[in-house]
PyMOL CGO cylinders between C-alpha atoms (Angstrom):
from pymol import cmd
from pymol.cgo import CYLINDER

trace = [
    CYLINDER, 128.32, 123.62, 74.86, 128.87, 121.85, 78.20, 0.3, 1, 1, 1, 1, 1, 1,
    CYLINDER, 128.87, 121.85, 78.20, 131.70, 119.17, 78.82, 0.3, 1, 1, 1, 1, 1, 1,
    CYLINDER, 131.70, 119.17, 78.82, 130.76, 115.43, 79.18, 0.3, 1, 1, 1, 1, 1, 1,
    CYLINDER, 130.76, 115.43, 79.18, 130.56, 114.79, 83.20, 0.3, 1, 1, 1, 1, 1, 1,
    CYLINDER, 130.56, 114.79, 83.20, 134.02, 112.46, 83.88, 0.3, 1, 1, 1, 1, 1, 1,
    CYLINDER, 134.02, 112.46, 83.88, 133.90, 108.79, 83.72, 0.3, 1, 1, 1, 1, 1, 1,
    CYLINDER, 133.90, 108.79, 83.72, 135.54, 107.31, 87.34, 0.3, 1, 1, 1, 1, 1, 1,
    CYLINDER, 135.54, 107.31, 87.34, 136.31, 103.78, 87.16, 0.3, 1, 1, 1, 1, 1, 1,
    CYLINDER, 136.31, 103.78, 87.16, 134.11, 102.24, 89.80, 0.3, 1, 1, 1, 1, 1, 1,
    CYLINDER, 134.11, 102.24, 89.80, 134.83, 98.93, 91.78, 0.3, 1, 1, 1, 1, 1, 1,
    CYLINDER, 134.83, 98.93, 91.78, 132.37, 96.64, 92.62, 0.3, 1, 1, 1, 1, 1, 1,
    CYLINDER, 132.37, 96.64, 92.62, 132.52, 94.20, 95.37, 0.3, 1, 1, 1, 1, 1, 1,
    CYLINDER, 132.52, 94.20, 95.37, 130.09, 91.02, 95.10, 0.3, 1, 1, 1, 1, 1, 1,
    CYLINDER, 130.09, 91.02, 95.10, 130.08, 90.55, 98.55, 0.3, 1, 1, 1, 1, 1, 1,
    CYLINDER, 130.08, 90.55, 98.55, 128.51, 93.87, 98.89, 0.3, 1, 1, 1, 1, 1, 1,
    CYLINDER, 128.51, 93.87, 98.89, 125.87, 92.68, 96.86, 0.3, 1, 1, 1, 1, 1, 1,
    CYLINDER, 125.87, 92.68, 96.86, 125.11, 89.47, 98.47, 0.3, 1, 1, 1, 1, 1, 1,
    CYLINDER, 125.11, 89.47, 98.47, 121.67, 89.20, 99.57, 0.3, 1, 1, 1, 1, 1, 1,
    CYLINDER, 121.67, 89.20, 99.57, 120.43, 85.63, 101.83, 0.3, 1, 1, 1, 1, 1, 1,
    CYLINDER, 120.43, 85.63, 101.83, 118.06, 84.93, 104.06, 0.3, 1, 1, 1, 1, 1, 1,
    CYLINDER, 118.06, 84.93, 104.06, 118.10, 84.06, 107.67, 0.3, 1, 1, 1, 1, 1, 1,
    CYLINDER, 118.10, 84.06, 107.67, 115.96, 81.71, 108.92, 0.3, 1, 1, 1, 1, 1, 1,
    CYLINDER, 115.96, 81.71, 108.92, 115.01, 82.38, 112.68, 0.3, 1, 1, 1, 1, 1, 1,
    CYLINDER, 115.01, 82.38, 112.68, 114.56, 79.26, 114.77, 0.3, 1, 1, 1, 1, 1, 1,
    CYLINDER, 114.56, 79.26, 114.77, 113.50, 78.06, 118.39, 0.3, 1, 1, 1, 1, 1, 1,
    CYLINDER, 113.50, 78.06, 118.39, 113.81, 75.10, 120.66, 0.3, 1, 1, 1, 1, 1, 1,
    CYLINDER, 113.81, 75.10, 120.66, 113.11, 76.22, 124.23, 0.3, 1, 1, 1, 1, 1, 1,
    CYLINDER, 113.11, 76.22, 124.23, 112.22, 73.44, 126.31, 0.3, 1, 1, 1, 1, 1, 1,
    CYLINDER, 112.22, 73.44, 126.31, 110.39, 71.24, 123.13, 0.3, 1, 1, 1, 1, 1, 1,
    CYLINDER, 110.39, 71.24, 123.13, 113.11, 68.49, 121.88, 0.3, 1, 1, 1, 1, 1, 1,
    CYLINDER, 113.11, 68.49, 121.88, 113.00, 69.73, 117.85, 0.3, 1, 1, 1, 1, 1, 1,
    CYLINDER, 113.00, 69.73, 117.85, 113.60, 73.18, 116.80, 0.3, 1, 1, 1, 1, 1, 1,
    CYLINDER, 113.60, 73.18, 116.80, 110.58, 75.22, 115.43, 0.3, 1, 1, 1, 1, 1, 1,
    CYLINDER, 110.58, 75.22, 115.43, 110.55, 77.62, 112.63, 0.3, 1, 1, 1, 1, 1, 1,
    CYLINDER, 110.55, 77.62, 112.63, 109.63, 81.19, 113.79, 0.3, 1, 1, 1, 1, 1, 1,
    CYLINDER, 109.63, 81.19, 113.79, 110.05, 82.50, 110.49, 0.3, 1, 1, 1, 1, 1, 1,
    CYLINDER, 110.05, 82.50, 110.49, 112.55, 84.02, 107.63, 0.3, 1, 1, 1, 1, 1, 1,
    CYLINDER, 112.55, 84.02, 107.63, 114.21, 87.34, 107.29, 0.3, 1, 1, 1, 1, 1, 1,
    CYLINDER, 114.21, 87.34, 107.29, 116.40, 89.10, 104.48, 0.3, 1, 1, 1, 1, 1, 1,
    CYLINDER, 116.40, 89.10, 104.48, 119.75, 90.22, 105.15, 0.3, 1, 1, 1, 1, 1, 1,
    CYLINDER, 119.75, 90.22, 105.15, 122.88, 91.51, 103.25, 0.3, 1, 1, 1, 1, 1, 1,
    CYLINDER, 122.88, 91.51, 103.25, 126.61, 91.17, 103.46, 0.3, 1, 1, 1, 1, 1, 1,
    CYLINDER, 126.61, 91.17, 103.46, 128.97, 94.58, 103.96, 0.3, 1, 1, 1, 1, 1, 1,
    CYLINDER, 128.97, 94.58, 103.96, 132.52, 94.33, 103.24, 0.3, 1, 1, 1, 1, 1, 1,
    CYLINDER, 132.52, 94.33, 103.24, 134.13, 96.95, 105.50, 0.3, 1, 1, 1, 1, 1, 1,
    CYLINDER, 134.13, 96.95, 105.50, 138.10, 97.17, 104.85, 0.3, 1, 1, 1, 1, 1, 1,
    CYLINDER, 138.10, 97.17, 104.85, 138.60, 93.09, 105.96, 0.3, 1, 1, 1, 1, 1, 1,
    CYLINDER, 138.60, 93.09, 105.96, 135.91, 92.77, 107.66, 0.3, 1, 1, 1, 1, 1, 1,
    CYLINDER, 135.91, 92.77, 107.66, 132.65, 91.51, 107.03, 0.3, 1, 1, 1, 1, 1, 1,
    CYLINDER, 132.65, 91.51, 107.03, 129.48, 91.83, 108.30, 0.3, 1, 1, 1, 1, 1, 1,
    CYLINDER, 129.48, 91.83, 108.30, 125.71, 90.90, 108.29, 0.3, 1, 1, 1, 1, 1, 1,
    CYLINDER, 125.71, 90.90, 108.29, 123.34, 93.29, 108.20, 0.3, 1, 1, 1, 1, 1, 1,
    CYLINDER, 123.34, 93.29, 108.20, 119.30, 92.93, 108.72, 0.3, 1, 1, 1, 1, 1, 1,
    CYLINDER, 119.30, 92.93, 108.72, 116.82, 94.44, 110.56, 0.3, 1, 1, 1, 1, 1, 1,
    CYLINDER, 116.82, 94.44, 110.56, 117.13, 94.06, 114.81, 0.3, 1, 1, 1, 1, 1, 1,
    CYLINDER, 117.13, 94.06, 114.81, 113.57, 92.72, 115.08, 0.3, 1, 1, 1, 1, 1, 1,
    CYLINDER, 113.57, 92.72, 115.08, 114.89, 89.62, 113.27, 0.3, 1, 1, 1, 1, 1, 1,
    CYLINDER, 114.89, 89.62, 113.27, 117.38, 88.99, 115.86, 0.3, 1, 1, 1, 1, 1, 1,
    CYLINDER, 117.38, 88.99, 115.86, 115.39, 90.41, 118.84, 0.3, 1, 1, 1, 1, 1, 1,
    CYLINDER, 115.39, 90.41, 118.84, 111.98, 92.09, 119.36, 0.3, 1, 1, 1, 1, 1, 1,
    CYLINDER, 111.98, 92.09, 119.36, 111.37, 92.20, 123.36, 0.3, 1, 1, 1, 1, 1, 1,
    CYLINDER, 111.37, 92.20, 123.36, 107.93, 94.52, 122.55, 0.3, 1, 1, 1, 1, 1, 1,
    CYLINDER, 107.93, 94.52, 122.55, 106.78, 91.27, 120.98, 0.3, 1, 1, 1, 1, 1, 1,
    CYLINDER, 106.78, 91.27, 120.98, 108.63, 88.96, 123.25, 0.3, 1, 1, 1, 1, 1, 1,
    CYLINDER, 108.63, 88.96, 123.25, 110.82, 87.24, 119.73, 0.3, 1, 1, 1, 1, 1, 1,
    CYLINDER, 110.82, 87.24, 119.73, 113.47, 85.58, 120.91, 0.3, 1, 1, 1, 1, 1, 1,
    CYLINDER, 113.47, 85.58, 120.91, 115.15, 83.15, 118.43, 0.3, 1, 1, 1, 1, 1, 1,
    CYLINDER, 115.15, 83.15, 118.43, 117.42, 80.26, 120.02, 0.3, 1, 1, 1, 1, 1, 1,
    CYLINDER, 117.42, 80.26, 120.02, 119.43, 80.42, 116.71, 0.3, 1, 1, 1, 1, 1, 1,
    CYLINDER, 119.43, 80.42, 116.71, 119.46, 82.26, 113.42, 0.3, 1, 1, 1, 1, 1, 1,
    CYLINDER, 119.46, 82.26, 113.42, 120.63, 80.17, 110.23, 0.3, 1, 1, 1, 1, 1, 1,
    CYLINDER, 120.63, 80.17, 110.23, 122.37, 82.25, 107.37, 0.3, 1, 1, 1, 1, 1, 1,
    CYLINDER, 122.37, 82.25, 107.37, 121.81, 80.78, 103.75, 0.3, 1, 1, 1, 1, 1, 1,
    CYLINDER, 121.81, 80.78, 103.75, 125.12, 82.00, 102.34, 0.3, 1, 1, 1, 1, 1, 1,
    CYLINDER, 125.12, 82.00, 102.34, 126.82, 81.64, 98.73, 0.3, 1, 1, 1, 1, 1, 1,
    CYLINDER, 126.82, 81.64, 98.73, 130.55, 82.61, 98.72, 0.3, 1, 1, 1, 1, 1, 1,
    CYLINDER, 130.55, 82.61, 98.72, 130.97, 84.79, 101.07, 0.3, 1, 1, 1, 1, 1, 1,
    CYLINDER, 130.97, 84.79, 101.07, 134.32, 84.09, 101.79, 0.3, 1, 1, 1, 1, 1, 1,
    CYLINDER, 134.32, 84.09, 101.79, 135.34, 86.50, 99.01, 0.3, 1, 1, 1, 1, 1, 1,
]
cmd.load_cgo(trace, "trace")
């Protein structure tokens, strides 16, 4: 007969499990911004600080010459 495996209390963070999307945007020389598109992302909680993590062709892709003027993070309570 084998022994149960050991329960360990295990502590969630919600900000660790915040997903949002970034919305990547461009003005150049036109007055108005344009849309370029939308991204996900995810928050990581690392001691006290906190960070933003996606995929580097969201924020910069010079094979495709992507270069976003701005990058707007739709964000719920992150300040957790």
């Amino acid at each position: 007969m084998s022994n149960p495996p050991s329960q360990l209390a295990i502590r969630v963070d919600a900000l660790n499990l915040s997903v949002t999307v970034i919305v990547m945007r461009r003005r150049g020389s036109a007055p108005i911004q344009c849309h370029l598109g939308s991204a996900s992302s995810f928050f990581y909680r690392n001691n006290d600080r906190k960070h933003l993590v996606t995929n580097r062709h969201v924020v910069i892709d010079e094979r495709n010459k992507f270069y976003p003027d701005n990058l707007v993070i739709h964000a719920q309570n992150v300040s957790n």
